[in-house]
N, C-alpha and C positions, 0 to 999 in steps of 0.2 A: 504494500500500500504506500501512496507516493504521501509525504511529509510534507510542509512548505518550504523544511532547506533541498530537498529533492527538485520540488517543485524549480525554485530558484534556481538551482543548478543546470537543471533541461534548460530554461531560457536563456540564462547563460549561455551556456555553449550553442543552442542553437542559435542567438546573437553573436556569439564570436564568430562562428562559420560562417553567417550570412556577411560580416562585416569582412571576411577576408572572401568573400565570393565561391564559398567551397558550399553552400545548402541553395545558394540561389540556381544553378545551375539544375539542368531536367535529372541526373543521373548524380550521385555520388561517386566518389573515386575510393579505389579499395586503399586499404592503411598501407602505408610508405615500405614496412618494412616485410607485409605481403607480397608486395613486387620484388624486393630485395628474396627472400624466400623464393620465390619464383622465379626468377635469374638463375638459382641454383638447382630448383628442385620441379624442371619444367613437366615429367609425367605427372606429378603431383597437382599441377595447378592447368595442366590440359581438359579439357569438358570433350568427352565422347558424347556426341550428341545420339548416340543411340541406344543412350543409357534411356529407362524412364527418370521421370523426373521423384518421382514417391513409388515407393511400392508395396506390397501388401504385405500390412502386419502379421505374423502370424504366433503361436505362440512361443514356437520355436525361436522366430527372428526378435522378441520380446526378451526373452530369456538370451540370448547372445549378446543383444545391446544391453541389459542390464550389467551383464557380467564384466564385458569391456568396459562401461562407463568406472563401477567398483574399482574393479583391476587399475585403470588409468589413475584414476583417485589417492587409492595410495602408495600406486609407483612412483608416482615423480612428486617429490617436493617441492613444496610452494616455494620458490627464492625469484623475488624481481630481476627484470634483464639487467638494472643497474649492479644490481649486486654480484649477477654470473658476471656481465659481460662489459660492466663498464658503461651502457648505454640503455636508454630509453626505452627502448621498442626495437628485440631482434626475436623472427619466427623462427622455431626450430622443431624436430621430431628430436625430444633431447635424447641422447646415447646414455648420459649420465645420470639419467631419472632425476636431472633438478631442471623446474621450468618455471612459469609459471601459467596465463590462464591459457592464451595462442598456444603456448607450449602443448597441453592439456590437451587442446581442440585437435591440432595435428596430430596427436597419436592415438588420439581412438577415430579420427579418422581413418587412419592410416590401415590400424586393425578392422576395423568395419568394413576395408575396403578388401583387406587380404581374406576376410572370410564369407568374403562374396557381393556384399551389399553393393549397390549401386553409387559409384561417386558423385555422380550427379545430382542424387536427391539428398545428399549432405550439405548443408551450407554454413560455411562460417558467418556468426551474428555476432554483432558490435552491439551491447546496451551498455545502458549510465547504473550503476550496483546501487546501493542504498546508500550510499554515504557521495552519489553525484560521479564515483569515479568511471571510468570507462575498463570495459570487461571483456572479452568474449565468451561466447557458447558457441555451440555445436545446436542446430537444429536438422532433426531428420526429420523428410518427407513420408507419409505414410497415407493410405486411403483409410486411415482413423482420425486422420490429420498430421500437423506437426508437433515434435517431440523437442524438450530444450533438454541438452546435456551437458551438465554442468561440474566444473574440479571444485565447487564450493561446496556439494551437498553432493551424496550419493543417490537420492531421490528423480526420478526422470517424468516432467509433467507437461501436459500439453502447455504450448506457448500461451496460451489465452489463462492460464491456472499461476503464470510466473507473474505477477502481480508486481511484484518488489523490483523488478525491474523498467526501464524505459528502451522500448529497442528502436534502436539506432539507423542500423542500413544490418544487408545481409548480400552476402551471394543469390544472385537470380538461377543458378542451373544455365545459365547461355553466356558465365563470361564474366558481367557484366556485377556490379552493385547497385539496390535495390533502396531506397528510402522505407522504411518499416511504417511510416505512416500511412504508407500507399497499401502496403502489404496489409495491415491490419483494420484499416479500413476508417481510419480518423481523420 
């Protein structure tokens, strides 16, 4: 549930972007250090467009993405890029199980993708957390809907049920990032 220093904070930021002309624009551009990651890790950030886009839940594929998300959670510890890496914002599938939340998202994609899922119906999503900071998840597409996965909680709930968050922009499945306001319908 949004607070009014939350509240604050979305305008904020949605005011600072529009004032550097980065929210004014029809399409969002993905995070600096996503392209940097993609420079290096181009099968990973290719879209086969003959993937579907969602696909169907079952209780099996329930029971796998539970277990991955678990798994991921308390493989990699929480430590910021400054603190790995000296800097700001770097993407990685860490080797050394310390990441932190991009960090998180790339490797259960990574596994979701090796145990067959669709990479297409994966998409990395940028929200604002409760305290205004900026986060990522992992949402899966599904014909139940979408799913948010998150290295905060071990808990996996539809996007419409993640409340305490604001989402941001996401991967569209063609490439491209998507404004979440369009996506969810505000």
């Amino acid at each position: 549930m949004f607070n009014k220093r939350m509240l604050r904070n979305v305008v904020l930021t949605i005011s600072l972007l529009t004032a550097c002309g980065a929210y004014a624009r029809s399409a969002p551009t993905a995070p600096y250090a996503f392209h940097d990651y993609c420079k290096v890790n181009v099968e990973d950030c290719t879209i086969n467009y003959n993937e579907p886009e969602a696909f169907v839940m079952t209780e099996e594929i329930w029971t796998l993405i539970n277990k991955i998300n678990v798994k991921v959670n308390k493989q990699i510890l929480d430590v910021s890029d400054m603190d790995k890496h000296g800097k700001n914002d770097v993407w990685e599938i860490p080797a050394d199980n310390i990441g932190d939340c991009e960090d998180h998202v790339l490797a259960k994609r990574m596994l979701l993708k090796q145990a067959g899922l669709p990479h297409r119906a994966m998409r990395i999503t940028v929200v604002l957390d409760t305290t205004g900071q900026g986060h990522a998840v992992l949402m899966i597409r599904t014909d139940e809907g979408d799913y948010i996965l998150d290295n905060l909680v071990d808990h996996i709930a539809k996007v419409e049920d993640r409340k305490e968050y604001a989402f941001i922009k996401r991967e569209d499945g063609n490439g491209y990032w998507i404004w979440m306001k369009h996506f969810l319908g505000m």
